[in-house]
N, C-alpha and C positions, 0 to 999 in steps of 0.2 A: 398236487405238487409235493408238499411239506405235510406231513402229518405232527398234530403236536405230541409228542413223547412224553412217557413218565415223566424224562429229568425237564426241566428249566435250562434252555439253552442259553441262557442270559448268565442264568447262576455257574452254569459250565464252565463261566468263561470270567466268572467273575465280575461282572459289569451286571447294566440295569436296561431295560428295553429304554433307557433317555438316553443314555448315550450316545455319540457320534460314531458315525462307521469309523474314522480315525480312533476312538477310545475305543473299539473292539477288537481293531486290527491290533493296538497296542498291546493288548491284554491277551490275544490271541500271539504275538509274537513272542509275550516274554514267557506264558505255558508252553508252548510249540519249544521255546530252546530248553525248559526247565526237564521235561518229559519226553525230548526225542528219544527214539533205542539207538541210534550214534551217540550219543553222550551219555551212556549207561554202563561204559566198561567198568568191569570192576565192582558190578554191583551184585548182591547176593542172587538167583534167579527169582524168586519167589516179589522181591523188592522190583526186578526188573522187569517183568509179568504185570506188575501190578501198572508202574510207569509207563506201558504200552499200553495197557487198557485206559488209561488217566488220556495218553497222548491222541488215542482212538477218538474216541467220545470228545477233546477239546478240537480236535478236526472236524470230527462230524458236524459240530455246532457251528464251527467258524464257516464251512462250506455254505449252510446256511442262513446263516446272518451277513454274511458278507455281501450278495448278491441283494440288490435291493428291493427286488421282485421275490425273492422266499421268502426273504423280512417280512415284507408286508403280509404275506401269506399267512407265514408261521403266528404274526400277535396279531390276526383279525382270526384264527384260528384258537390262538391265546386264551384271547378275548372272551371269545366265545364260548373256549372251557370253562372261563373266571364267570360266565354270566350262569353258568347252568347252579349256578352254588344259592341261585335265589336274594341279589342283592335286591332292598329295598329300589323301585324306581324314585328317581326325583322330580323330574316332570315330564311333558308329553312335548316333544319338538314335531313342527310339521315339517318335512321335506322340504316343501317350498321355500319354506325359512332359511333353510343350508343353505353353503358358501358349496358351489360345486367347482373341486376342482379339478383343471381338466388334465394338468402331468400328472397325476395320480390314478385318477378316475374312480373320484371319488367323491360323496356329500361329506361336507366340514360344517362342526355347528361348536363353538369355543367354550369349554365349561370357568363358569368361577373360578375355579384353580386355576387357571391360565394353560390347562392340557385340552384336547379339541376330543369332541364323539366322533366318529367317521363310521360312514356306512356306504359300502361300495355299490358301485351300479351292479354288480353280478345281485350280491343280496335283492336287492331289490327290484331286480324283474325277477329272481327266482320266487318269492313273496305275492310279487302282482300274480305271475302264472300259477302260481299253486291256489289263490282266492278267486280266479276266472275259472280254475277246475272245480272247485267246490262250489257243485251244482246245487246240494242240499242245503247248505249255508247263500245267504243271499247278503253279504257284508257288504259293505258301500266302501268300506276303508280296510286298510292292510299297515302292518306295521312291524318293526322289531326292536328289541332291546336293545342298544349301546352301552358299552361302560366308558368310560373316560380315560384315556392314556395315561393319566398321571395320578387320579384316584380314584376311589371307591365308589364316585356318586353313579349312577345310569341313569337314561333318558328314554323313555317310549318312543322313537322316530316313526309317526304315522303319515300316509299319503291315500289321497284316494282313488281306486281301483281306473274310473273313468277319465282322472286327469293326467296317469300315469302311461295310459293305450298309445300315444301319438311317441312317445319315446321308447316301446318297448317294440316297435315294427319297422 
């Protein structure tokens, strides 16, 4: 859907992936008037080139942050850049233990910081079916890393292969 890019669509826009869709549209309204090319008469080209690339790239990010379904996409995509970086894990959560929830579609597990690990049911039957193909490997359990929305800690969320079957058909 969303690929994550170089830049930080958050930073684009001046806000923080905590913010409220209200605080991005804000910050997305008052770039959009600051850098439209209608309100660039008079400006040197070179300054006004530049304005429209500024105005480009603060669209771009609003289109997708705005929608609450790229959002999600984009910081579980995020996420998932921020984990390849090798953060220390902090502990091992089971699935079972998650809060599942179901307007989202997704497992919630609420870290000390008061920010939540979340790992989607797509993750997790793609995991279950990639450890039912690895025919060489005989693992009982399957799992992935989470990082926490709001900081630095991650979680090992494991489940096992056989009690996972009756949800994945």
């Amino acid at each position: 859907m969303c690929e994550v890019s170089e830049k930080d669509l958050y930073a684009v826009l001046g806000a923080s992936p905590s913010d409220s869709a209200q605080q991005l549209k804000h910050r997305y309204q008052q770039l959009a008037l600051q850098y439209h090319p209608d309100r660039l008469s008079g400006v040197c080209s070179s300054e006004a080139e530049s304005a429209v690339k500024k105005f480009l790239e603060v669209d771009a990010a609003w289109r997708v942050l705005s929608d609450q379904n790229t959002r999600r996409q984009y910081d579980l995509q995020r996420r998932a850049q921020e984990l390849k970086q090798d953060w220390p894990v902090d502990s091992t959560v089971h699935l079972e233990d998650m809060t599942w929830e179901q307007d989202e579609c997704v497992y919630t597990y609420s870290c000390r910081c008061g920010g939540r690990f979340d790992v989607s049911m797509e993750e997790v039957k793609e995991e279950t079916e990639r450890g039912q193909q690895d025919e060489e490997e005989e693992e009982e359990h399957r799992g992935v890393v989470v990082c926490c929305d709001t900081c630095s800690l991650s979680v090992d969320v494991t489940w096992s292969l056989h009690s996972q079957t009756h949800i994945l058909k």
